[in-house]
C-alpha positions as a Markdown table, in Angstrom:
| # | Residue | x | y | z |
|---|---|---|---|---|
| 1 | Unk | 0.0 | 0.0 | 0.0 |
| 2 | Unk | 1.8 | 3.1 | -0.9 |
| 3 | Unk | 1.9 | 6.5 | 1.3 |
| 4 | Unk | -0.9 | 8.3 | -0.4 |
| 5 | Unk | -3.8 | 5.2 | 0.3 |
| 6 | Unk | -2.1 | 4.8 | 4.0 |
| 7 | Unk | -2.9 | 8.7 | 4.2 |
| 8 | Unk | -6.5 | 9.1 | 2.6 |
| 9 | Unk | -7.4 | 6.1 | 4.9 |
| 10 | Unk | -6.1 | 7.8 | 7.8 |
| 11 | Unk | -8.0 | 11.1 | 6.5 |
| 12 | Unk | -11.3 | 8.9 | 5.9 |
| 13 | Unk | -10.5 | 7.2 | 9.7 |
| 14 | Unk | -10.7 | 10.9 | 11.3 |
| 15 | Unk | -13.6 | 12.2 | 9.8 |
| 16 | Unk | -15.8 | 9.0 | 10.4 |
| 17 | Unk | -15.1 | 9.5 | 14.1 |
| 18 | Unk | -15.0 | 13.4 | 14.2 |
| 19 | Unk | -11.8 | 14.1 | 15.9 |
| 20 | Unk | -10.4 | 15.7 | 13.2 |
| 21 | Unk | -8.0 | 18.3 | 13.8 |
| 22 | Unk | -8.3 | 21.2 | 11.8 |
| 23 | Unk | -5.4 | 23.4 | 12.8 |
| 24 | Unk | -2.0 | 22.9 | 13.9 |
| 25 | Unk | -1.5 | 25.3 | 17.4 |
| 26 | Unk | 2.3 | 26.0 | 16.3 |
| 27 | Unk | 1.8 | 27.1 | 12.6 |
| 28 | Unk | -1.8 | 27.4 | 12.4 |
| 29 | Unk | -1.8 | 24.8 | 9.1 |
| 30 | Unk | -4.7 | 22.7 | 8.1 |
| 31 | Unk | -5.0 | 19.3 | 7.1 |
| 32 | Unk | -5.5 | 20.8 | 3.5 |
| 33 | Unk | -2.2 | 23.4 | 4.2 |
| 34 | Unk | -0.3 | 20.1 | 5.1 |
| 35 | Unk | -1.5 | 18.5 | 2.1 |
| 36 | Unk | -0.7 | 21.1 | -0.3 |
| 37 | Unk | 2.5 | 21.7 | 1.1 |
| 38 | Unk | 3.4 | 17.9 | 0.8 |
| 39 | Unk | 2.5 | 17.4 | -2.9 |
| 40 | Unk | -0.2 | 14.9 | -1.9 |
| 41 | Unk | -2.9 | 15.7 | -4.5 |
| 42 | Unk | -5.4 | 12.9 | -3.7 |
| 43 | Unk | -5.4 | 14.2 | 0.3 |
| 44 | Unk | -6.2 | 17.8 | -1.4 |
| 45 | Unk | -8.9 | 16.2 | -3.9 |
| 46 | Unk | -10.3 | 14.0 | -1.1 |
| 47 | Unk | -10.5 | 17.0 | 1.2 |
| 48 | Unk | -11.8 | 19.5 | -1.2 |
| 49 | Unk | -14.6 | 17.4 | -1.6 |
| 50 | Unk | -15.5 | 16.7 | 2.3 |
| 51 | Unk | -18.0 | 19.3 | 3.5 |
| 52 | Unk | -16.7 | 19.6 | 6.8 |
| 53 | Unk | -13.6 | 21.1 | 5.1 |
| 54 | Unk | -13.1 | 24.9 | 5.3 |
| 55 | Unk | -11.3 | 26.2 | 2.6 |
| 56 | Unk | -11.3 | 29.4 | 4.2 |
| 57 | Unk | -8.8 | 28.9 | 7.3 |
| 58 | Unk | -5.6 | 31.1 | 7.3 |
| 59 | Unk | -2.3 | 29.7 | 8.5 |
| 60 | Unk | -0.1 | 31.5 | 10.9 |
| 61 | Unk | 1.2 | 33.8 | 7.8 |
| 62 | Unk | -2.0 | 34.4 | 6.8 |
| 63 | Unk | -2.6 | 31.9 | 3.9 |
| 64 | Unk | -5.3 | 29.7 | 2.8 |
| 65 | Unk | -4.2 | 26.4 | 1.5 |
| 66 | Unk | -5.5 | 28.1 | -2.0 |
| 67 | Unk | -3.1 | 30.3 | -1.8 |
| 68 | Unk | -0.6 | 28.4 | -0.9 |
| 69 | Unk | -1.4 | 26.2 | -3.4 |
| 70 | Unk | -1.1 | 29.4 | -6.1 |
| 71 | Unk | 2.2 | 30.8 | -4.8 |
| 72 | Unk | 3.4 | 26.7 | -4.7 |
| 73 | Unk | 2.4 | 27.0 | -8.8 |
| 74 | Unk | 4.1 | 30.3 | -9.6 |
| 75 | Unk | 7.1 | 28.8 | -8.7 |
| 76 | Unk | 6.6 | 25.3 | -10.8 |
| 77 | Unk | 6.6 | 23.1 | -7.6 |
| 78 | Unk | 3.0 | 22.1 | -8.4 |
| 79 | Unk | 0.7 | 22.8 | -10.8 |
| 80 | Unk | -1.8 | 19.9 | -10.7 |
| 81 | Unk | -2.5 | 20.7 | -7.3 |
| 82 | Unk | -3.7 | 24.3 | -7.5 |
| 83 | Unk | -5.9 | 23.0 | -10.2 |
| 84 | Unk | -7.7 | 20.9 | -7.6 |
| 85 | Unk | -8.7 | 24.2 | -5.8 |
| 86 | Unk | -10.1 | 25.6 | -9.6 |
| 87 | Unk | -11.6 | 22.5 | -10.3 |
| 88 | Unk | -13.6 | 22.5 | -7.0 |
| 89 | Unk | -14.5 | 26.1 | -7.1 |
């Protein structure tokens, strides 16, 4: 089983029982900041899709995981994933 199923069952594992943590208390990152920032594009697809996911939640620095997403994009680390944000807009 490689990284990304181990993850997205561990994702699916938190939601079914509700103790998912949405924020980090040192940097203020997301589960969708975390993903974004790891290059895991089916955590970002799964969790774009959940409805208990707010895309809305700043980090510490004062960025969405859209935007980090974007600025991740502009500097041709990942394109694929900012697409995920456009195609669930």
């Amino acid at each position: 089983m490689n990284v990304q199923v181990r993850s997205l069952s561990l994702v699916s594992f938190f939601f079914s029982k509700q103790k998912f943590v949405w924020q980090d208390d040192d940097s203020g990152a997301s589960a969708l900041h975390s993903a974004v920032e790891r290059d895991l594009g089916d955590i970002v697809e799964y969790l774009l899709g959940h409805p208990r996911v707010i895309r809305t939640l700043k980090n510490k620095k004062g960025k969405t995981a859209e935007k980090l997403a974007l600025d991740r994009s502009k500097k041709n680390k990942s394109q694929k994933i900012y697409e995920l944000f456009r195609k669930f807009s």
